[in-house]
C-alpha positions in Angstrom: 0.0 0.0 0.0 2.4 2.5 0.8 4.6 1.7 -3.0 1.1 2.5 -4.7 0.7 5.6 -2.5 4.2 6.8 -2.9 4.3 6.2 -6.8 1.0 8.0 -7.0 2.6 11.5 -5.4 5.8 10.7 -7.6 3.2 11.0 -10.9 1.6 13.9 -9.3 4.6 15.6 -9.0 5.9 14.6 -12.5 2.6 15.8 -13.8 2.4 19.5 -12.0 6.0 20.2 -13.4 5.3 18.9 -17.3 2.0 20.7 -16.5 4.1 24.0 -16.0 7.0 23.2 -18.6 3.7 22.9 -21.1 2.0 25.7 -20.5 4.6 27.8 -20.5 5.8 26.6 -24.3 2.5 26.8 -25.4 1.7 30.3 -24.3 5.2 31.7 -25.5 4.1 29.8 -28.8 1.1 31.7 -29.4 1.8 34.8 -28.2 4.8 35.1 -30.6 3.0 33.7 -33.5 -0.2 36.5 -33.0 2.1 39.0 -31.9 3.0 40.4 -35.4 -0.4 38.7 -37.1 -3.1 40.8 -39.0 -5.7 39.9 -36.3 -7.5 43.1 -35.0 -6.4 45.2 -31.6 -9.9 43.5 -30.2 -9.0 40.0 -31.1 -5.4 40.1 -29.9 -6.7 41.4 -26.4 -9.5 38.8 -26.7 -6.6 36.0 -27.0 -4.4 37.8 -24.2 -7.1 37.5 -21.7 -7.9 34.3 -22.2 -4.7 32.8 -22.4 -4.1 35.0 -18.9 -7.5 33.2 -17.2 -6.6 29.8 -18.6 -2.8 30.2 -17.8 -3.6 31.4 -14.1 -6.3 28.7 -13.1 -3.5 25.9 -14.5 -0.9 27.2 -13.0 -2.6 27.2 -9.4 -3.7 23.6 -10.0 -0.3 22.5 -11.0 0.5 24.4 -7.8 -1.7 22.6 -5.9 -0.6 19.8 -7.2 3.6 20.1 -6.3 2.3 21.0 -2.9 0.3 18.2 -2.4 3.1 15.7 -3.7 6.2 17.2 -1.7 4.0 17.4 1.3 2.9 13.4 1.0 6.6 12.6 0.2 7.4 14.5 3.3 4.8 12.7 5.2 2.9 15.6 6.3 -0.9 15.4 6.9 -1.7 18.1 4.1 -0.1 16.0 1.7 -2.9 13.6 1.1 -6.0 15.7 0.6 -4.0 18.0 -1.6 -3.1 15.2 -3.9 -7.2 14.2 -3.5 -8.4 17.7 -4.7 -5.5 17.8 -7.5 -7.0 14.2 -8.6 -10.5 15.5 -8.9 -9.4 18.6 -11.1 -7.3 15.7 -13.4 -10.4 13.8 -13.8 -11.5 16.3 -17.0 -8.0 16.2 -18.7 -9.3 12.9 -20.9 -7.0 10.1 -21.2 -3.6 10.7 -18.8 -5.2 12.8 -16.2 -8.6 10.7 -15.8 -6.4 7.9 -15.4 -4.0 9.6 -12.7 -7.5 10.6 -11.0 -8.3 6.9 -10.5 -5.0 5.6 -10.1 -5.1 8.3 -7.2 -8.4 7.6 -5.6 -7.8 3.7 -5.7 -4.0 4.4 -4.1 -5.2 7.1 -1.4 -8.3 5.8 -0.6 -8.2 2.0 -0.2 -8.3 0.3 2.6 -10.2 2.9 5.0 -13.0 2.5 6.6 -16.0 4.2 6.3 -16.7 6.4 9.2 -20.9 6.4 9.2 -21.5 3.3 7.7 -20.4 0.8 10.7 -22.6 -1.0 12.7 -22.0 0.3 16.5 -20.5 -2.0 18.8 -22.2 -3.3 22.0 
């Protein structure tokens, strides 16, 4: 249990840093290729903004996600529901991130009890 736990925060932490190394290429890419395009002032803005929104919101997921790795590596308490919440943002990226969301959820969460669903005992 703990290899599949471990392995799982070593492919969240691969995946926040190739999430940042691609973003960053990609946004560079197209900012220099519109940059000196015939697109209108209104259009090139358009693109900036969104590219600012869309870069921002992955960026603090990838975030999120380096955090929650080093801090289960480091075997703090943090570390697990960090690498939880990063797992459910994954589950949209269709085929690598849904299946680094289950591989997560399977790792993490087997082998707990439920809290509310035991039987008291006498």
């Amino acid at each position: 249990m703990l290899n599949h736990s471990r392995l799982c925060a070593w492919l969240h932490l691969v995946s926040g840093v190739a999430i940042i190394v691609v973003l960053s290429v990609v946004l560079a890419t197209a900012a220099s290729q519109y940059a000196d395009s015939a697109l209108s002032p209104f259009v090139k803005s358009l693109m900036g903004s969104v590219g600012l929104v869309v870069g921002t919101a992955l960026c603090i997921v990838a975030g999120i996600e380096l955090v929650g790795a080093a801090a289960f590596l480091a075997s703090k308490p943090i570390g697990r529901p960090l690498l939880l919440l990063s797992a459910a943002f994954h589950v949209i990226n269709f085929p690598i991130g849904t299946a680094l969301s289950v591989y997560t959820f399977w790792a993490l969460l087997r082998g707990q009890p439920s809290q509310g669903l035991q039987a008291p005992e006498a």
